[in-house]
C-alpha positions, 0 to 999 in steps of 0.5 A: 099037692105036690111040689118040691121047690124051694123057690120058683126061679124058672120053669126048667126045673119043674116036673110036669106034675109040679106044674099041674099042682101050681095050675090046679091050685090057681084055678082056686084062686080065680074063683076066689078072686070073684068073689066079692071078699077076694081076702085069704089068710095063707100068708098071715104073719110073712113078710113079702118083698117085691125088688124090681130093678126093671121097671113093671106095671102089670108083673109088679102089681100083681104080685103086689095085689096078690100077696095082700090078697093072701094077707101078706105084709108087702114092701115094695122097694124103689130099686132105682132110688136104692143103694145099689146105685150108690154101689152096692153089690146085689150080694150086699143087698141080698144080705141086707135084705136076709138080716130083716128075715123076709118070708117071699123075695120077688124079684126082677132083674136085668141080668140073667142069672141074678135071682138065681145068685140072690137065691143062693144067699138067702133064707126065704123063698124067691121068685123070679119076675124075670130076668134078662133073656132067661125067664119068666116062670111066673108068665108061663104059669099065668099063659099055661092057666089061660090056654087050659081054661080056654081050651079045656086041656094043656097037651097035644095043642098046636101052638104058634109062638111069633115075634121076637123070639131072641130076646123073649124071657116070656118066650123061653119059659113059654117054650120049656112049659108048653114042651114038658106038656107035650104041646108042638110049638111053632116059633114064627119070626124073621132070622135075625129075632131067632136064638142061635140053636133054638131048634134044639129046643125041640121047636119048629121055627118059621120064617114065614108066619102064613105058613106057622099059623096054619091049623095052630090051636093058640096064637100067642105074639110077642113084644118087640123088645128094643131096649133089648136090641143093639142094631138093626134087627128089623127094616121098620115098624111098618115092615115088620107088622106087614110080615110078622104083625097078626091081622085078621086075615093072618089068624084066618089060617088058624084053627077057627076056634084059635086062641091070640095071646099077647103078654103085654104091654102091647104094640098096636099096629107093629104086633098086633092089629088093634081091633083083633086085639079087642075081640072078645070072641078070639083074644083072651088078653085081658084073661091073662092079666087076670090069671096073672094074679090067680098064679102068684098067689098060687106060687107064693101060697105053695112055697110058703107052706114048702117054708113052713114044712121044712125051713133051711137055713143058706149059709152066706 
């Protein structure tokens, strides 16, 4: 296996053949985690922190059940109850944290480029769980394994990215992954939930999601991210899944074997109709969540022999 990286701090850095690595070796872990014994010994003896200074549910405890599933040490600490509320400069936490010699930082932070400045401070292995509007290599990883198994390849898909594309991290991961594999991707979305320059991303952008989803290979939505939003980006809930919502008859215009994705948490009726989100036959949501867990072990298996075979120390 090949893979270069010291830490996974977004997809931009990654060859195509270190995604491919990555991918190859989660598809291991999904056969492991069928089993009925779902425990390897990869990370016997690290130490793994999980720093969440954005509230989680499903990145947080995969990356919880992952790192013990490869025998890791785990501490998950409470980031809202921590001393960067009293003050503390993420530079001073990253510090603190070095002094305790951990082997695997993950972390998620609201400040794009944050993971990035810890990195830089610290002796063990990081990986970005998100951050800001930058990325969320972790995501695209797990979405990239997904659209594989589903579809029996990673390249010349047609793939239709909708919603809210401006403040997706997941999206522009997803966007830099999908175009290093040689996939077209088509970003569907009103105006004002677009990136000023996205089409130097090599995208073809749509504003009118009949017209993108036609003979596209995967349909993957995204959330509305109004924690996001300063302003009225959109006239109403009911507006928005009436132009930019998947239904039924949406996804009719799709390729029939078309894939619908959704990275979650989900809002029913704005984003996505309820019902197509629960069909079995077209949505691989909850395989998702499920490659979810096979792609951290993989990432956190992969740096941590990259730890192993080269230890560096970062001069602080």
């Amino acid at each position: 296996m090949r893979f270069d990286q010291r830490h996974l701090l977004g997809i931009e850095p990654l060859r195509p053949d270190e995604i491919t690595t990555l991918l190859d070796l989660s598809d291991r872990y999904v056969t492991l985690n069928k089993r009925r014994d779902k425990h390897a010994s990869v990370l016997s003896g690290l130490t793994q922190i999980n720093m969440f200074f954005e509230n989680s549910t499903r990145t947080q405890a995969s990356f919880e059940i992952a790192g013990k599933r490869l025998g890791a040490d785990v501490m998950n600490m409470a980031m809202q109850a921590s001393s960067i509320k009293k003050g503390e400069t993420l530079i001073d936490t990253a510090l603190t944290l070095n002094a305790m010699h951990p082997d695997l930082l993950v972390v998620r932070h609201p400040q794009s480029g944050a993971v990035d400045l810890l990195a830089q401070k610290v002796n063990c292995a990081v990986i970005n769980a998100g951050d800001g509007r930058h990325e969320h290599p972790t995501q695209a990883l797990l979405d990239a394994l997904t659209i594989r198994r589903a579809k029996g390849r990673l390249h010349r898909l047609k793939i239709a990215i909708c919603g809210d594309i401006a403040h997706s991290r997941v999206a522009r991961s997803n966007i830099l992954l999908l175009g290093k594999m040689e996939n077209r991707v088509r970003l569907i979305g009103p105006p004002t939930l677009m990136p000023s320059q996205i089409a130097d991303f090599g995208v073809e952008v749509f504003h009118d999601m009949e017209q993108g989803l036609r003979d596209a290979d995967v349909v993957m939505m995204l959330r509305l991210q109004r924690e996001r939003m300063d302003g009225g980006f959109i006239p109403s809930e009911r507006e928005y899944f009436h132009r930019y919502g998947l239904n039924a008859k949406k996804l009719a215009l799709a390729h029939p074997d078309a894939i619908v994705m959704h990275p979650g948490p989900m809002n029913r009726g704005v984003e996505i109709d309820g019902t197509l989100a629960d069909d079995i036959n077209r949505s691989v949501i909850q395989e998702q969540v499920e490659m979810g867990v096979a792609v951290r072990m993989a990432a956190m298996d992969i740096l941590a022999r990259n730890l192993r075979a080269s230890p560096k120390e970062v001069m602080v």
